[in-house]
Every structure is written in C-alpha cells, then in structure tokens.
C-alpha positions as CSV (number, residue, x, y, z in Angstrom):
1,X,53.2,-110.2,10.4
2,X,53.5,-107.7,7.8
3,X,57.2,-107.8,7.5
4,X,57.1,-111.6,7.1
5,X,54.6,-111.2,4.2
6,X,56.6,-109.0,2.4
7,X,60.0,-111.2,3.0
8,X,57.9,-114.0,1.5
9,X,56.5,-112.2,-1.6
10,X,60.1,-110.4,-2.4
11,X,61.8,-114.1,-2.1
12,X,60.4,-116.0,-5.3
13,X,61.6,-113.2,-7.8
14,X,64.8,-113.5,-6.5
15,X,65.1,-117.3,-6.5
16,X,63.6,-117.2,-10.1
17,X,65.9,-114.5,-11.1
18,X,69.1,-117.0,-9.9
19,X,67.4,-119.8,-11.2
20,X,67.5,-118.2,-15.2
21,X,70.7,-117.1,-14.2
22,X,72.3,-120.4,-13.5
23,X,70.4,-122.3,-16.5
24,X,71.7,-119.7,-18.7
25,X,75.2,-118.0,-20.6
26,X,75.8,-114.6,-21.5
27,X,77.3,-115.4,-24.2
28,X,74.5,-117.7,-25.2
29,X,76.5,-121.0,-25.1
30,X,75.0,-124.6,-24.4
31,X,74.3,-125.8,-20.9
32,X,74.4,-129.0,-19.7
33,X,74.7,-131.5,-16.8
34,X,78.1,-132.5,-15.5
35,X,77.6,-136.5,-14.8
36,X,79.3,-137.1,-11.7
37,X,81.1,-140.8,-12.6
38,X,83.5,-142.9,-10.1
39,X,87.0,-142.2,-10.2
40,X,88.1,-145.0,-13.1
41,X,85.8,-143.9,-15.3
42,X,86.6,-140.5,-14.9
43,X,89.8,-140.6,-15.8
44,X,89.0,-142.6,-18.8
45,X,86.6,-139.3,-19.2
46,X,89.7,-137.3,-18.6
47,X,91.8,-139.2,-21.6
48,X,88.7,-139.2,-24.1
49,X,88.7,-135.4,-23.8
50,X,92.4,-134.9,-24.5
51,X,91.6,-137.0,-27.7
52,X,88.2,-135.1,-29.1
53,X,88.8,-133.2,-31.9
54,X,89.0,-129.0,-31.9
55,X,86.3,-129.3,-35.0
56,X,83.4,-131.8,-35.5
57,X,81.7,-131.9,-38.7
58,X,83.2,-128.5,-39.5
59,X,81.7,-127.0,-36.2
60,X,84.0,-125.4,-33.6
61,X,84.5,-127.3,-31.1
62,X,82.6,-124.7,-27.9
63,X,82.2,-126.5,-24.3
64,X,78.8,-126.0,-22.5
65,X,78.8,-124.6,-19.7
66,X,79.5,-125.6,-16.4
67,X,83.1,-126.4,-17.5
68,X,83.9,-129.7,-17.0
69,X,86.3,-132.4,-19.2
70,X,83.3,-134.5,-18.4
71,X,81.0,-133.0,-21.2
72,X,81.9,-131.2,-24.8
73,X,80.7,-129.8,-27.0
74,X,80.4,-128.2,-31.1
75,X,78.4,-125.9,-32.9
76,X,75.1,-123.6,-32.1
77,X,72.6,-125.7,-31.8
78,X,75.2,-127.4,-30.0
79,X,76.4,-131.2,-30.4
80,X,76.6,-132.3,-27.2
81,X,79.2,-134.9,-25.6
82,X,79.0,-136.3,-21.7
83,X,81.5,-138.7,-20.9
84,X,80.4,-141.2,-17.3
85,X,76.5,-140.7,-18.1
86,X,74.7,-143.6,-16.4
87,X,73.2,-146.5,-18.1
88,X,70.3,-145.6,-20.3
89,X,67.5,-147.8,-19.2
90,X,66.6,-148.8,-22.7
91,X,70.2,-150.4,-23.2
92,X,68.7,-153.1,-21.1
93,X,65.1,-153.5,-22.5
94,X,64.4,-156.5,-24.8
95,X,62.5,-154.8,-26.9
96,X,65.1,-152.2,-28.3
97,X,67.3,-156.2,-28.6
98,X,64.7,-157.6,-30.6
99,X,64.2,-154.3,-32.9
100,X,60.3,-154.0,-31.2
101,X,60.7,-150.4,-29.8
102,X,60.9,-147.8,-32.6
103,X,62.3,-144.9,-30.3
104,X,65.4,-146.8,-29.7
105,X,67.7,-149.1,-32.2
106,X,70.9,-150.5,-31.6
107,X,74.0,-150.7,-34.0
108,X,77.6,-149.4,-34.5
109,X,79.5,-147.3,-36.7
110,X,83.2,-147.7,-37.0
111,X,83.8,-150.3,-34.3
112,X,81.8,-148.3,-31.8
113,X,78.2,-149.5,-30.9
114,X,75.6,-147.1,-30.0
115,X,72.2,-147.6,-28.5
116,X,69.8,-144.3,-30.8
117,X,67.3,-142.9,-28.9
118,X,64.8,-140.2,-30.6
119,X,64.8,-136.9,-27.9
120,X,63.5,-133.7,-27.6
121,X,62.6,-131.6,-30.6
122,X,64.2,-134.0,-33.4
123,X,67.7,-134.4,-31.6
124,X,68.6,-137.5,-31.4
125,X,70.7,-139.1,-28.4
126,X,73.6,-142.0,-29.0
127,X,75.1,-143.7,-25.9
128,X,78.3,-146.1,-26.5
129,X,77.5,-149.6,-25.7
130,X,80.4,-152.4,-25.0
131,X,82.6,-150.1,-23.6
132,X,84.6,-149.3,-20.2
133,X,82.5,-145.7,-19.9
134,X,79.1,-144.9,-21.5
135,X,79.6,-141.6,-23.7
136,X,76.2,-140.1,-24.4
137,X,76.0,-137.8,-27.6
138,X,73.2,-135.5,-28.6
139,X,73.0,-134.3,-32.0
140,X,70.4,-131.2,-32.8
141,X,67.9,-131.6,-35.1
142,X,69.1,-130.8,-38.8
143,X,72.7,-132.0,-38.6
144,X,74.4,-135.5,-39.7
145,X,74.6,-137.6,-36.9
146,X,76.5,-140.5,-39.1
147,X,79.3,-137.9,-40.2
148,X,79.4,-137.2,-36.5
149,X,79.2,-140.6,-34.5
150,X,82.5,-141.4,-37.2
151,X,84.3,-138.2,-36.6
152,X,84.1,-139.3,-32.8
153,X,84.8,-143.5,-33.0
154,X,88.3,-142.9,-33.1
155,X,88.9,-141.0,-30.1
156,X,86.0,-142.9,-28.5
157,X,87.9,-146.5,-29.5
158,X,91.2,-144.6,-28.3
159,X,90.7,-143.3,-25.1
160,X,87.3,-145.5,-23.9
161,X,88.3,-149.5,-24.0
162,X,85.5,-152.0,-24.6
163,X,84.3,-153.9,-21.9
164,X,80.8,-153.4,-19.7
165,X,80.7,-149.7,-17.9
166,X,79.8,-150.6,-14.0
C-alpha cells in the first residue's frame, strides 16, 4: 500500500513538469496549435507558406513552435498565422451580418475579407472569409493590425483562391 501511495504522490510533479515543458520554448518563442486540415487545403497551406514574407511590419518573421508550414509567425509578442483553422462560429451568426455583435465585424482589406474578433488580452483575431482555406491571424495587443492584414492579402490572394473552405 505504501509503495502505491508514494507512486501516486511522485506522478503529478512529473506530469506537471512535462506538461510546462511541452507548452513552453527555451528560447522563449511563441507556441501554438498545429490545425490539422484535409489534404487539399493543406496543400493550399503548403503554397501560402512558401509566399509569406521573411518580415511583417518590420518584424522577423520567427515560427512558433511545434514547427509546422501550417502556422507562422513574426515578432515577440508574436503575430500569429494558422493556415486550415476551422470555421469560426461567428462567421455564421447573423448578428456579426447585420453589424449587432460588437466582438466581431466583418470587412476586407485589399481584396481579402476577414471576419475581426476581439481575443485575449487586447489581441485581436482575423479569419479570411470567401476563400478556399480559412487563415486565422492574431495580432498582439499594441501593434497595427491594418499594416499587417495588407502586408499579408497578397500572398493570401496568391496562394489561397476564393471560394467557400469545406
């Protein structure tokens, strides 16, 4: 019995310690989720990260971690780019339509429409609308998210044709 108590009480500091590990860089980059899209739109993923710029509104460009050509991204805080996210549910809610719902708007810049949603800590998160694959950006609190949403509508109008993402 013993034994078993202290296997028990010795196993949460080790799944904690893995836990930080794996949320966490040691060289204090971003972290993010990998979206896990079908096979068209990943390749469409693949050709949209060939085409994003090295350098977005004069940030480096530094990919969170885990590596993936799924996800970029620039700068500490970090702008953050996933490529295949899933539908937001607001793209579909009347309200956001009809301009009712203040924590989302829709509109476009540069020939690329983006539904604007207000996230954690005064980011704010874009996610292309009309288009083949839906490309979620979030952009830190602080930073200009119109010098960045037309820094990325060319290789977003490039690489990601419009149509309606399955």
């Amino acid at each position: 019995m013993r034994f078993s108590r202290h296997r028990l009480v010795g196993l949460p500091p080790l799944l904690l310690a893995l836990t930080v590990a794996g949320c966490s860089s040691a060289d204090g980059s971003a972290t993010t989720a990998v979206p896990s899209p079908d096979a068209a739109v990943t390749e469409l993923c693949h050709e949209l990260d060939a085409a994003l710029p090295t350098e977005l509104e004069g940030q480096d460009r530094t990919d969170p971690e885990p590596g993936s050509k799924l996800t970029a991204g620039w700068g500490s805080p970090a702008i953050i780019l996933r490529c295949g996210v899933e539908r937001p549910p607001k793209m579909i809610d009347p309200k956001v339509a009809e301009g009712r719902d203040d924590r989302a708007i829709a509109g476009g810049v540069d020939g690329v429409e983006w539904l604007q949603e207000r996230a954690a800590e005064g980011a704010f998160r874009f996610t292309t609308a009309n288009r083949s694959a839906y490309v979620e950006v979030t952009v830190p609190s602080g930073r200009d998210s119109t010098g960045v949403l037309v820094e990325l509508a060319p290789p977003i109008k490039s690489a990601i044709p419009p149509g309606i993402a399955g």
